[in-house]
N, C-alpha and C positions, 0 to 999 in steps of 0.2 A: 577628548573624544567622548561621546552619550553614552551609557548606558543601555545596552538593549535587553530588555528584560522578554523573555520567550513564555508563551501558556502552552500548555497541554492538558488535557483531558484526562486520559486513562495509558498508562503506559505497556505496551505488550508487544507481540513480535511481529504486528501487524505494519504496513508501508507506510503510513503517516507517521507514526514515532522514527521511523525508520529515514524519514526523508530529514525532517528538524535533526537530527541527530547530526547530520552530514553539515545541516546548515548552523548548526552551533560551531559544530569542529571547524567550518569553513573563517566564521566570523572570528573565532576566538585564534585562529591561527593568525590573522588580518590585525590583533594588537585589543578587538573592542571586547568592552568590561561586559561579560555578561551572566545571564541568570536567569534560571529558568522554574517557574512553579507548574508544581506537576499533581494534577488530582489522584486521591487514592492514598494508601498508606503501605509500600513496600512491595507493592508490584514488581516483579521481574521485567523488563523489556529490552528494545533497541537503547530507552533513556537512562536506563541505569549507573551507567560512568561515562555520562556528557564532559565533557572536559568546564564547568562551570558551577557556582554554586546551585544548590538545590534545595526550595521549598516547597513543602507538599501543602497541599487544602487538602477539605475532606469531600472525598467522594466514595462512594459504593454501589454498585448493581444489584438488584435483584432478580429475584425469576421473574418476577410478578414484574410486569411492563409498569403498571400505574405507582408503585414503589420506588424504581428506577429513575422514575420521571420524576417522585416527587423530591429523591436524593438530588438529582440532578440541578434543578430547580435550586435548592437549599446550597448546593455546593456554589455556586455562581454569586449565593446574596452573600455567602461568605469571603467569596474571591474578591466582590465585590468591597466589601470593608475590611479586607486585609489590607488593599493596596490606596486607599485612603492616604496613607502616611508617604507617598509620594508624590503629595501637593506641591512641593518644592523644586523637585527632582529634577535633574536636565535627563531623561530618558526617552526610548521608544517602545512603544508596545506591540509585541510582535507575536500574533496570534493565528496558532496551526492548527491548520480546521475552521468549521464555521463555528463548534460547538461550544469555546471560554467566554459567553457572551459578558459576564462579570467585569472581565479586563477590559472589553469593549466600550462598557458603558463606563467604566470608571476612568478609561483612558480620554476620553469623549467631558465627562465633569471635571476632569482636573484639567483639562487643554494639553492633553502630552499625544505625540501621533501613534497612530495606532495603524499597525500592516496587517493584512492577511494574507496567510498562505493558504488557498481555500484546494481541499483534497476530493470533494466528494459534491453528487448531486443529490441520492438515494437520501434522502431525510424523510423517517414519519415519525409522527400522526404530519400531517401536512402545516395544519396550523403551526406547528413550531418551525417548518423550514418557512414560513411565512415570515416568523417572527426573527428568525437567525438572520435572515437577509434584510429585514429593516432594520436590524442592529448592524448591520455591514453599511447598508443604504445612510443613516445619520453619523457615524463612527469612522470609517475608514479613510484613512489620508490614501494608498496604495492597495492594490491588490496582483498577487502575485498566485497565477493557474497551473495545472499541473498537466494542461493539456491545451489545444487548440479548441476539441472537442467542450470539453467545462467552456472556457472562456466565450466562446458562442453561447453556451444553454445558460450560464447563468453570469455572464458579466454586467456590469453596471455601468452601463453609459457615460455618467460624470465624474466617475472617479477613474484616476490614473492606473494603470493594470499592466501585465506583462505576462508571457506563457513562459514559464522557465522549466524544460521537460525533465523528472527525474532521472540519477543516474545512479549507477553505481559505485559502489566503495571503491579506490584507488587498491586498495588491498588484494578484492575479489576482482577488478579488473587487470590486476598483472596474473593474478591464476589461470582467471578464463584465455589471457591471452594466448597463455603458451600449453592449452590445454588442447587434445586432438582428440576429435569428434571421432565415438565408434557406435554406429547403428546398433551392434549386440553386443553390449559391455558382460562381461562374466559370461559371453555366452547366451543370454535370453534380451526378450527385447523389453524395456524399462521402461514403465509410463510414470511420468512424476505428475502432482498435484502439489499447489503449496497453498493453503489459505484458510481463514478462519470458519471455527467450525459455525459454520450457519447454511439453513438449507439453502438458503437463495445464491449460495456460492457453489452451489452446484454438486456438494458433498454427496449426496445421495446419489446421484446421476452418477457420482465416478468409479462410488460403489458395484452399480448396478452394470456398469459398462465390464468391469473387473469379472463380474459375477458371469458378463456372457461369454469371457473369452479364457474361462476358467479350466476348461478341458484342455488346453492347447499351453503343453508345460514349455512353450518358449515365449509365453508373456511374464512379464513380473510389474504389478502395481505398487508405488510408494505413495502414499500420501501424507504429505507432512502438516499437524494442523496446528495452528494457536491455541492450543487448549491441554488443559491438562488428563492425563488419563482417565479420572473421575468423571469429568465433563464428559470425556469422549465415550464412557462406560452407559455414559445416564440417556446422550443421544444414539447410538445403536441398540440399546436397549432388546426392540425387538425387529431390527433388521440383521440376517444372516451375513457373515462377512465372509468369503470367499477366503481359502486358503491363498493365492496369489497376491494376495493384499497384505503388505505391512502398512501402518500408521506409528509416523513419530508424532511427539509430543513437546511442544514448546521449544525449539532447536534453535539456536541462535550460532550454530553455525552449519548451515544451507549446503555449503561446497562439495561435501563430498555424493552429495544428493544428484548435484547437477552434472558432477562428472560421470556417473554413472545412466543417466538418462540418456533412454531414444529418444523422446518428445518427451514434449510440454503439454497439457493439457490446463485451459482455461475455462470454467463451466459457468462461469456467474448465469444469472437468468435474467435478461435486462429487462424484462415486465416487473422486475424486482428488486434488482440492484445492477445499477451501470457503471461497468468498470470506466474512471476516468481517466486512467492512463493504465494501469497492470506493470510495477513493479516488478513482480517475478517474472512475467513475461520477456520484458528487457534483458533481467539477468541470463532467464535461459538461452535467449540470443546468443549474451555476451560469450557462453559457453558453446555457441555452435547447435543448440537443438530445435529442430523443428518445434515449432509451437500452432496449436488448434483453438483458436480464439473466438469468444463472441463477433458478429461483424458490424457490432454500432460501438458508440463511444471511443474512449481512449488506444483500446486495443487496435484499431483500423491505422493509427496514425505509427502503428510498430508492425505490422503483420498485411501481408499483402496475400491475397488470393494465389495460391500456387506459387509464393516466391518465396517467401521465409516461411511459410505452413500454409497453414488453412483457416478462411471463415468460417464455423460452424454453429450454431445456434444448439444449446447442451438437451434441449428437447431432443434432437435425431439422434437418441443415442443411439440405434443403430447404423445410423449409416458411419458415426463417429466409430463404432466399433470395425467396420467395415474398410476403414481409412488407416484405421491402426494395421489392422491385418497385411492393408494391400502395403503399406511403409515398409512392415517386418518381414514383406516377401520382397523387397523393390530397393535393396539398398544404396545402388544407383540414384535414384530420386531424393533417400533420408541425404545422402553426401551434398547433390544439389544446394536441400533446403539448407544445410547444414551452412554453406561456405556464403549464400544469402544472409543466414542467418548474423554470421560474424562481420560480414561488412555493414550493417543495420546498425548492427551494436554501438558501432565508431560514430556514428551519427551522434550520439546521446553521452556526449565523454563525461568526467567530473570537470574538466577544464570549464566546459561552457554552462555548466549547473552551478558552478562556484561563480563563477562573472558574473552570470545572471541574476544570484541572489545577493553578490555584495553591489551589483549598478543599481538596488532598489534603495543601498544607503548612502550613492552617492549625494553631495549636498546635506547632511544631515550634522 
């Protein structure tokens, strides 16, 4: 049986580590040898105890964009002549994200095939998603989408492709299962947020929504972000954070987050960043809670108008605030969305996430 050797970029608690993670565990349960290099040196993430050996390259961010790029860069020529020494090798190379372009190209000089799991459309400076997609364009044997939405906006006509939609952990899916939705948990009504701290994710927006419905002590805001407290110290800086507001920090385990939610709230700004499937949003399904979603991309193929939540574009934060309000007077409607919400979920099992990622190695 081949060797499947997996890339990743930078490891955190963000939905792409989060998805390889499942799809490691899936394979390795399945008998194949496998192995995963991982950029960065000692990151906390989803990747941290894959069930597989693990080699790291080097990579580092900076503040400064033009530094970040040029680590970037550097880390790939190294990724690049680390894996030189697998001229031999009966392997596959199986690359998460558009961004290990290293393994690509050197999967591509040695003749060994190379898969992607492609997570995202949102790529700048533009030139470089230019450049990621003509390494996918001469490099890829397979490509495997994390949406219907992606595979439309950026699939590649001559190469073999499949939309295998994220799911959730069999773990968090026996929780949510026999969890029972309550519109006012502890008594107030619970707005959760989960995502990384960047503004284009709507962070400020959730803030400011918290901030209008600050007077009225039967709301409560959680937002849970990928970052660490420092981070989250250096971006609020000088924005007021409403008493109603808690912020966790790097949490790797979510659950008890979600059992305590009224709604979901999704803010990305797709003039900015287009959610291509929404992770957390599934989860919150799986748990039964209304979810408020952007109404392009990913999230349209989880979230229906008035039947599991709502479209809402994270500009109208009023009226978004106005939606919360009419939910936390309307519990009749949160139960609705609620019991929509749970049959949704079942659509998206691990059963049919795990087929669809080991049919990409049938034949190999």
């Amino acid at each position: 049986m081949k060797k499947i050797i997996f890339f990743h970029l930078l490891n955190d608690y963000s939905g792409s580590p989060k998805v390889l993670s499942q799809v490691i565990g899936a394979v390795s349960e399945k008998g194949f040898d496998a192995e995963l290099f991982l950029g960065g040196s000692g990151s906390s993430g989803f990747l941290s105890s894959v069930p597989c050996v693990q080699r790291r390259y080097f990579y580092k961010r900076f503040d400064n964009k033009f530094f970040t790029l040029i680590s970037y860069t550097f880390s790939q020529a190294l990724l690049f002549l680390k894996l030189l020494r697998y001229r031999k090798s009966s392997t596959v190379f199986y690359i998460n994200t558009l961004l290990p372009f290293g393994a690509a190209l050197a999967g591509r000089l040695l003749g060994i095939k190379v898969f992607y799991h492609i997570h995202e459309t949102s790529i700048r400076p533009k030139p470089l998603k230019f450049f990621l997609r003509w390494v996918v364009q001469r490099c890829s044997s397979k490509n495997i989408f994390v949406s219907h939405f992606l595979s439309r906006v950026e699939g590649f006509s001559d190469i073999e492709s499949r939309v295998v939609h994220n799911a959730i952990p069999n773990e968090m899916s026996r929780v949510a299962a026999s969890h029972v939705y309550q519109n006012l948990p502890d008594g107030r009504f619970c707005v959760l947020m989960i995502c990384s701290l960047k503004a284009y994710k709507g962070v400020n927006e959730f803030v400011y929504i918290a901030s209008l419905l600050s007077s009225d002590p039967s709301f409560k805001f959680n937002l849970i972000l990928g970052a660490t407290e420092a981070e989250a110290a250096e971006f609020f800086l000088n924005i007021p954070l409403p008493d109603n507001l808690t912020i966790i920090f790097n949490s790797d385990d979510v659950v008890p987050y979600y059992k305590k939610a009224s709604v979901l709230l999704s803010l990305s700004k797709p003039d900015e960043w287009v959610e291509t499937f929404g992770l957390t949003i599934l989860e919150g399904l799986s748990f039964g809670i209304p979810c408020i979603v952007p109404p392009v991309g990913g999230p349209i193929e989880l979230v229906s108008e008035g039947c599991e939540g709502y479209l809402m574009t994270s500009d109208k934060i009023e009226d978004i605030s106005e939606k919360l309000i009419y939910l936390q007077q309307n519990a009749n409607v949160c139960y609705r969305l609620s019991a929509a919400a749970k049959l949704k979920s079942l659509s998206f099992s691990s059963e049919k996430f795990e087929s669809g990622v080991l049919g990409v190695f049938d034949g190999i």
